[in-house]
N, C-alpha and C positions, 0 to 999 in steps of 0.2 A: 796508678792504683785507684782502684773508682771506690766511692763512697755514697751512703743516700742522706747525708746531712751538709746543704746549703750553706758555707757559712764563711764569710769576707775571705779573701785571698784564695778562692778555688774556682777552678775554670766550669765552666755550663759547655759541657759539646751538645751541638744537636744532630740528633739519631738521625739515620741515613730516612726515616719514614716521613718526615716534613718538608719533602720534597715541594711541594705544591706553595708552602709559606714563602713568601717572596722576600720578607725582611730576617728572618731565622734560618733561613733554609744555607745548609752547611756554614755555621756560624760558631762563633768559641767566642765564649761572652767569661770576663774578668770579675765574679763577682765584688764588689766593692765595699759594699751594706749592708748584714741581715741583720734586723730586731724583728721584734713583736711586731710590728707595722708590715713589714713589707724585705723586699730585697733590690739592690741595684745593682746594674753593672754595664759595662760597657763592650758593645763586640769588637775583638780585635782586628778582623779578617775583611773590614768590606772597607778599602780608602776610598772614598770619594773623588772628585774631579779638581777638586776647588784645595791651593796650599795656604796657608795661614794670613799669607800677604795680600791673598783674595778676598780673604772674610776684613781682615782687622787691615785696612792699609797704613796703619801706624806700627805698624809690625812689620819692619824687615826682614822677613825670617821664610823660606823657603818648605815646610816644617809640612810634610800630608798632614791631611786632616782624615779624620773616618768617619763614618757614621758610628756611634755607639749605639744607637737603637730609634726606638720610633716615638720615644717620649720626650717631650721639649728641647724637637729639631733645631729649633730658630736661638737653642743656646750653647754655645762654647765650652765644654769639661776639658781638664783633662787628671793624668797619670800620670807621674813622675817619680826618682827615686833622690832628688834633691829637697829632704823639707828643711835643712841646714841653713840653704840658701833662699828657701819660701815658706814665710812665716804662715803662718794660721792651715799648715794642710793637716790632713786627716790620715793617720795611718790606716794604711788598709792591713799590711801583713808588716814580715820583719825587714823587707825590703824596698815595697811600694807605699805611696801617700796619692790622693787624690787631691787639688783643688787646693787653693791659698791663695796669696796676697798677690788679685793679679795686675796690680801696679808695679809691684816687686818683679813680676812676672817679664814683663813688657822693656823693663830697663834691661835687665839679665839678657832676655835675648836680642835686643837692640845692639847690645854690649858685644852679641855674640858669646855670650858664658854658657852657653849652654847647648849642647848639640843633640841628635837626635834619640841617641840612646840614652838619654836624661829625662827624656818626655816625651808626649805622646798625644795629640789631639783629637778630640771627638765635635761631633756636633748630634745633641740628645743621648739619650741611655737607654736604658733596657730597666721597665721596672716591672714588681709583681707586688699584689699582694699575697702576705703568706702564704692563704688560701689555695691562692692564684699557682702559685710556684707549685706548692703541694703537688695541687689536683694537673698539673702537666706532668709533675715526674712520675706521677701516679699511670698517668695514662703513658711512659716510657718518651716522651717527645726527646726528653734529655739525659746524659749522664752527668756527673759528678765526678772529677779528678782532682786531685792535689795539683798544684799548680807545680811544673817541674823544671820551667824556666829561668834560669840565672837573670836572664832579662827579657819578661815579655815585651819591650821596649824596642824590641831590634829582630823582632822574628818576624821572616816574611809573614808575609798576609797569606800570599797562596797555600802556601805548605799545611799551616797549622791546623788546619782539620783535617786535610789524608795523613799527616803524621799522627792525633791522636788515635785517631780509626785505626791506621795499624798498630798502633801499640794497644789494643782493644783486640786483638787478632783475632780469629776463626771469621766468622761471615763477615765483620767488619772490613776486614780488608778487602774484600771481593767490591764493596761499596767504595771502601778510597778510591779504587781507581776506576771508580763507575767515571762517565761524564757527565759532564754538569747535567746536562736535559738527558735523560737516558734514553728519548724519542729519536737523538740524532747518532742513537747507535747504530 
């Protein structure tokens, strides 16, 4: 169901026409944060090269990492649906939390307590200001849907934007199954 209000626990798809954006381009972004200030979120869909025991070597833990977006790269987020188990996070929805106690963090997965459908790792986020956000859905860059996953935790990477597209059908679909660079059609 698409909607035009931004607002913590709803997915950012980007429209098949930012093709050319290299960091957005076919992205599904989990927003995390909206106030008066600004909004945050993190993209689901791009893992990077590097698994958790590459960044943090006191972490045993085999765990992708993604990029969340292009705002403070050189820092570690994540997304989890354990704040039971990790004090100080942030509810994002009735399901998801952001971010807590990440010494609590570090033992649990040492421990192995915790696998990969319980969390989710980023390196940087996705921010705007209100403005910012506005004046892009304004220009269509993006849509707005209720987020409809039981666990965005455990959804391939690849899939999840030719699956929103079709479920957006008429021209959208024609776009899921464009290819990536549509020059090497």
């Amino acid at each position: 169901m698409l909607d035009k209000t931004p607002t913590k626990g709803k997915l950012l798809i980007a429209e098949p026409s930012i093709l050319n954006d290299k960091e957005f381009n076919r992205s599904v972004i989990f927003l995390t944060e909206h106030s008066k200030e600004g909004c945050i979120g993190f993209i689901l869909n791009r893992p990077i090269e590097f698994l958790l025991k590459d960044l943090i070597p006191e972490i045993d833990c085999d765990f992708i990492v993604y990029s969340g977006g292009p705002v403070e790269q050189e820092n570690l987020y994540f997304i989890h649906k354990v704040p039971e188990l990790i004090p100080d996070s942030i509810q994002i929805d009735t399901n998801f939390y952001w971010g807590g106690d990440f010494n609590i963090l570090t033992k649990l997965l040492n421990e192995n307590a915790l696998d990969f459908s319980d969390i989710r790792f980023f390196l940087g986020y996705s921010g705007w200001s209100i403005n910012q956000l506005n004046e892009e859905l304004n220009e269509s860059t993006w849509k707005i849907t209720k987020n409809k996953y039981p666990n965005l935790l455990t959804i391939k990477s690849d899939d999840i934007w030719k699956n929103q597209l079709m479920a957006f059908g008429g021209e959208y679909q024609i776009w899921a199954n464009a290819p990536k660079n549509p020059a090497l059609n």
